[in-house]
N, C-alpha and C positions, 0 to 999 in steps of 0.2 A: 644840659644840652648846649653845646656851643652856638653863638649867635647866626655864625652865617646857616645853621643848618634851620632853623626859625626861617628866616629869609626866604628861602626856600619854596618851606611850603605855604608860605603867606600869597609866595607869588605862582603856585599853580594853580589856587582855587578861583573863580570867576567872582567879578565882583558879585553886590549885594544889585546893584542900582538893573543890569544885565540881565540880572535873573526875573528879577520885576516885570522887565519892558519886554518880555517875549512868551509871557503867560499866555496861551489861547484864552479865549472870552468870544461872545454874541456880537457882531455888530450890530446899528442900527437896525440896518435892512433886515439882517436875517432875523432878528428880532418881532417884526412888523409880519414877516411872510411868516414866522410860526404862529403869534397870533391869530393872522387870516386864517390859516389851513385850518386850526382849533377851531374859529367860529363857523367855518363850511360844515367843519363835521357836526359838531353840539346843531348844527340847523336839519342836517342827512338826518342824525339820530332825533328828532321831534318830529320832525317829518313822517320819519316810520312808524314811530310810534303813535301821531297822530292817527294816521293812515294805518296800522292796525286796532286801533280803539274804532275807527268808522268801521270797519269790515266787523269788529265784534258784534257790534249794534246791531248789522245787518242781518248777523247770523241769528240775533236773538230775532228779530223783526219776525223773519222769515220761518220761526220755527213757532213764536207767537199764531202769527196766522194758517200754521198747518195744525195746529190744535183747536182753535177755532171751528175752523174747516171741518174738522174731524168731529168736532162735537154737533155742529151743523146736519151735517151727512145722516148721525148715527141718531141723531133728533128725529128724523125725518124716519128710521128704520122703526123708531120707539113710540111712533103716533101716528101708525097707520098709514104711511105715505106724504102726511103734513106736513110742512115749512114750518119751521118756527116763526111765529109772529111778528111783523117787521113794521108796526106801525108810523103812518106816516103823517102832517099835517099836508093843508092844501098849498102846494108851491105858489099859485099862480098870487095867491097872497100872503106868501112870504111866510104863512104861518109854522109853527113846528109843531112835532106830536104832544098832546097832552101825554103826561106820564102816566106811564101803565107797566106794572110789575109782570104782565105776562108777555110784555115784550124782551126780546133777546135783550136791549140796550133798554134801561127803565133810568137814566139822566139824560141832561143836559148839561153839554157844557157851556160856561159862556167867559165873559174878560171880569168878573163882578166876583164876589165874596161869596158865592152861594157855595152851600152844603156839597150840591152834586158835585163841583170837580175836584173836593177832595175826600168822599166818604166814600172809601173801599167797600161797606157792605153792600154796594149794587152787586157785586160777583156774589153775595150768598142768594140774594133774590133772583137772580137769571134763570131762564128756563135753561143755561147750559150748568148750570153749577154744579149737578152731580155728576157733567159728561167732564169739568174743569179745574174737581174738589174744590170748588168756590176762589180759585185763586185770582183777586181781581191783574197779577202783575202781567196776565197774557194778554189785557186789554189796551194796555199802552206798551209804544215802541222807548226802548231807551234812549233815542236819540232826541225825541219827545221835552223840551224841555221847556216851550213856550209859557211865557207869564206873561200878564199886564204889570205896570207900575205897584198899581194898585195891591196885585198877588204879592207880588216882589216885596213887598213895605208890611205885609202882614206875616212874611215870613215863609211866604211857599216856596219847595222847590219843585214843583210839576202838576198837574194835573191826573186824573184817574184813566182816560180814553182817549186812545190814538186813533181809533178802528170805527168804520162807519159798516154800515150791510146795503148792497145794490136795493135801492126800492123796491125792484120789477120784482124780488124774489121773498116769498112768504106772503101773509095772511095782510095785507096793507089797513087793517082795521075800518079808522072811521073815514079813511081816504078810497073805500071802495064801493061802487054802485053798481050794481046788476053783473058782477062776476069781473068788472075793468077798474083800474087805478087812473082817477080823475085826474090825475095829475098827467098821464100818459094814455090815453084812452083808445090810441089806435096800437096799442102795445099787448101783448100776451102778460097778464101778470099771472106768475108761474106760485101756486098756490101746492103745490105737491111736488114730490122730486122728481116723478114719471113723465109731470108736463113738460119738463125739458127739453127738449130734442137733442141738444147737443151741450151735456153737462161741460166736455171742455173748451165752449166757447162763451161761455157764462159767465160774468165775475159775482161773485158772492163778498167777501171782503175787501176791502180796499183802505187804508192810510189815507185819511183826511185830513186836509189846510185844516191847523188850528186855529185856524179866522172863521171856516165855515162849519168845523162840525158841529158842534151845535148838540141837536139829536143825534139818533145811530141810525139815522133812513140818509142815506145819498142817491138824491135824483137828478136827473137833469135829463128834459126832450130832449130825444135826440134828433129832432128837427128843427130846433127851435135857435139852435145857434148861439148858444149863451150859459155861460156859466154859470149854475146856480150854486149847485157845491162844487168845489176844487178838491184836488187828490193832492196830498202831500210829496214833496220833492227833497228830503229830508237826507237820503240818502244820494249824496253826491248828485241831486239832480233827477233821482231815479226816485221809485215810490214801489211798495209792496202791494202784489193784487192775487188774491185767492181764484181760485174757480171752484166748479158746481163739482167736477170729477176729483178735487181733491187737490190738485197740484197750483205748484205760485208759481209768478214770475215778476221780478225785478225789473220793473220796466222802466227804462230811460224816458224822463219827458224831453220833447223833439223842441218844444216853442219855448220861448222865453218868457211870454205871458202867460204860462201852465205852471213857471217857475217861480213864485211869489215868494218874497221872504216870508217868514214865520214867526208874526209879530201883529199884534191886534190893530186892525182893518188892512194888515198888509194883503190880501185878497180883492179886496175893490171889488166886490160883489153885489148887484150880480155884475157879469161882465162880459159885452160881447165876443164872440169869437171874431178874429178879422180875415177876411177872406185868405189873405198869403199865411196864415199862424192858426190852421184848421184840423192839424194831423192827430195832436193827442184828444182833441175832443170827439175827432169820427172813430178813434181805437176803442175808447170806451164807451162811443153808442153803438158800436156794432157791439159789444157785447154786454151790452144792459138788458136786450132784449130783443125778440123779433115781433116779427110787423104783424097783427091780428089775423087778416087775411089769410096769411101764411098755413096760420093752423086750422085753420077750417074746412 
């Protein structure tokens, strides 16, 4: 090929150096802003997921305590009109129930190494086990995950019981003299399902602070102004509560002092109510029980 025709095409192709220096590429900036946007989302997406893990909890919670409920009810069909036994110690000294197999709740829980709060066999001994095929996993909420140190270093990862029983309702054992619950004594203690008056103003289960459950009796006067057991706030603030006619409700705590973390003495019990932070403790004495008088 002759030389100038070489020449030629040497000189219509673009340099080397040209074609380099006009590559697209990231700048800094835009670099930094795709970055950010990735971590808004990677945060959107835990968030949700977060937030649908609480709401699954909730649905177990809540379907936990309509079986309860339902075994409760159908107790009371199977025993002639009887509550199952709801045995309680004396509050006023602080005492708890001695254990007794023919109560609904036959543990204790507490912050210590015992047996109770990790030995599933209480759900074959309950008087609901054949209304619950002994399942103890309807007795605690999954959201339920409180340990002491102590638990934590032995290896645990939860306890056996979320769920307390309202005192007023059932057979209150050695906590009853002449037909009243010493603990509540101007109160109706509702020892049959008929005595009710009004089954859907009742609570019957309720989500206990794992500071205060303890036994499976939660009481507190409802004159007396002071928290002896607290209801758990586990669910966004909110707490699971049964009633006598069968139906729950998620009920939002209003006070910030009803809202204890969930963590051993995080309850600071007992604890009084303060006159302006009085709402979620008059919700739940209005339906613990009515006033003796009433029924007579």
């Amino acid at each position: 090929m002759p030389p100038a025709c070489r020449t030629s095409s040497l000189r219509g192709s673009p340099p080397r150096e040209a074609t380099l220096r006009f590559k697209p590429g990231f700048t800094l900036i835009e670099l930094l802003v795709v970055i950010g946007a990735t971590g808004i989302l990677a945060a959107m997406v835990l968030l949700s997921v977060g937030q649908g893990k609480q709401r699954a909890q909730r649905i177990v919670c809540v379907n936990n305590l309509r079986e309860l409920g339902y075994a409760w009810i159908q107790y009371s069909y199977d025993h002639e009109d009887r509550l199952v036994r709801n045995g309680g110690g004396d509050r006023a000294k602080l005492a708890l129930v001695s254990r007794n197999e023919s109560n609904w709740a036959n543990n204790v829980m507490s912050w210590e190494l015992d047996s109770d709060n990790t030995n599933l066999a209480f759900a074959a001994r309950s008087p609901f086990s054949s209304y619950l095929s002994g399942s103890a996993s309807l007795y605690r909420c999954p959201s339920d995950k409180a340990l002491s140190d102590v638990q934590r270093s032995a290896g645990w990862r939860q306890r056996v019981r979320s769920y307390s029983m309202n005192g007023m309702v059932g057979d209150a054992g050695e906590s009853m003299q002449s037909g009243r619950n010493v603990n509540n004594p101007d109160y109706v203690q509702f020892v049959t399902y008929t005595s009710i008056p009004d089954p859907s103003s009742i609570f019957v289960f309720v989500e206990e602070h794992p500071d205060s459950i303890n036994d499976g009796y939660f009481l507190n006067n409802p004159d007396s102004g002071e928290w002896i057991d607290l209801p758990a706030s586990t669910h966004e603030g909110a707490g699971v509560v049964s009633f006598a006619d069968g139906h729950i409700e998620v009920h939002p705590w209003k006070d910030a002092e009803t809202r204890r973390p969930s963590v051993p003495d995080g309850a600071g019990l007992p604890m009084a109510v303060s006159a302006a932070r009085h709402e979620d403790f008059e919700w739940l004495a209005r339906r613990t029980s009515v006033e003796a008088h009433q029924s007579e």
